[in-house]
C-alpha positions as CSV (number, residue, x, y, z in Angstrom):
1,X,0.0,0.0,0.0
2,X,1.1,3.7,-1.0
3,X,2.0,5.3,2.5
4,X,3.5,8.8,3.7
5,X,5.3,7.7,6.5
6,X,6.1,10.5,8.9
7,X,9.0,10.0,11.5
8,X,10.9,11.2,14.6
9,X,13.3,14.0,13.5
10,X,10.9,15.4,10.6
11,X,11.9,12.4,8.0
12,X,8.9,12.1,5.5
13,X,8.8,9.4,3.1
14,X,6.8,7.6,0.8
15,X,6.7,4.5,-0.8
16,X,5.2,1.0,-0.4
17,X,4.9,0.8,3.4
18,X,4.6,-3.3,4.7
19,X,3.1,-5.1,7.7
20,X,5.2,-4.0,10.6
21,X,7.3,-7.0,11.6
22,X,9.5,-7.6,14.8
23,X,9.6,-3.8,15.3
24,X,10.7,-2.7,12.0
25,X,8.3,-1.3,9.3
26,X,9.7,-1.5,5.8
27,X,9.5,1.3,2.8
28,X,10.1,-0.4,-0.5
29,X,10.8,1.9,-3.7
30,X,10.7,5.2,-0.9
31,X,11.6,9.0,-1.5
32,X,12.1,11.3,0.6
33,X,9.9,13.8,1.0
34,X,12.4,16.8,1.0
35,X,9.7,19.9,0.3
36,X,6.2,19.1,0.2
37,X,5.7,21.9,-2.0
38,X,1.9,22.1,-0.4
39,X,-0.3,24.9,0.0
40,X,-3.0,22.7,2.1
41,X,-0.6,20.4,4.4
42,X,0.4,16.9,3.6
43,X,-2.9,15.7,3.2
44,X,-2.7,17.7,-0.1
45,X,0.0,14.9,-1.5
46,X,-1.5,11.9,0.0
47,X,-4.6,12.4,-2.2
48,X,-3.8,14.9,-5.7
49,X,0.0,13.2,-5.3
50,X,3.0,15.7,-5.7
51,X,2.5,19.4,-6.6
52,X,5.0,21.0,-9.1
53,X,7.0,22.1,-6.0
54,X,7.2,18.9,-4.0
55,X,11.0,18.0,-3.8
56,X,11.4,14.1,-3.6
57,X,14.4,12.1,-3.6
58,X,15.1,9.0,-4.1
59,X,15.7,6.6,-1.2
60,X,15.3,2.8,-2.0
61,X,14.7,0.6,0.9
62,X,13.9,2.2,4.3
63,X,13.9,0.4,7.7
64,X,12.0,2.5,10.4
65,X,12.4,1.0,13.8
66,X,8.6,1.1,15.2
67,X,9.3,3.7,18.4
68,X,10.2,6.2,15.3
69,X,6.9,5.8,13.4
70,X,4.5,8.8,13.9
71,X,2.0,8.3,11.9
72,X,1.3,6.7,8.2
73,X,-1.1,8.3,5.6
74,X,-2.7,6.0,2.9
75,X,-1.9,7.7,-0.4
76,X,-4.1,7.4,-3.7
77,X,-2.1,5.1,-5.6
78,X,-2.6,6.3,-8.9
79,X,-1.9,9.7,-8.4
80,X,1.8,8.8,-6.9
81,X,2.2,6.0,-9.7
82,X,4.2,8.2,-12.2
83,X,6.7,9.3,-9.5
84,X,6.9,5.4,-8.1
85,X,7.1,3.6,-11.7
C-alpha cells in the first residue's frame, strides 16, 4: 500500500509501506519527501499526489524502527504511480 510515513526528527517518506514485523516497518521503492511543496498540508499529497514544488528524492529501501513511526497516511495510488514507476 502507498504510504507517507512520517518519523521522529521530521523524515517524510513515501513509498510501499509493509506489515510492521518484529519492530521494523519496511518502505520499498521510498523517497524522501524533501519539500512538500503544499499549499494545504500533507494531506494535499497523499490524495492529488505531488505538486510542481514537492521536492522528492530518491531513497530505495527504508527500515524504520517502530518507536520512530508517527503516523502513516494512505496515499491514492494512482496519483503517486508516475513518481513510483
Amino acid at each position: 500500500m502507498i504510504q507517507i510515513a512520517v518519523l521522529t526528527n521530521g523524515f517524510v517518506y513515501v513509498g510501499d509501506v509493509q506489515p510492521i514485523n518484529k519492530g521494523v516497518i519496511v518502505i520499498l521503492n521510498a523517497w524522501n519527501i524533501r519539500r512538500w511543496g503544499t499549499t494545504r498540508g500533507l494531506g494535499e499529497i497523499a490524495v492529488e499526489g505531488p505538486t510542481k514544488n514537492t521536492i522528492l528524492d530518491r531513497a530505495g529501501i527504508v527500515r524504520v524502527p517502530n518507536h520512530s513511526l508517527i503516523f502513516l497516511l494512505d496515499c491514492e495510488a494512482k496519483q503517486w504511480q508516475r513518481v513510483l514507476d
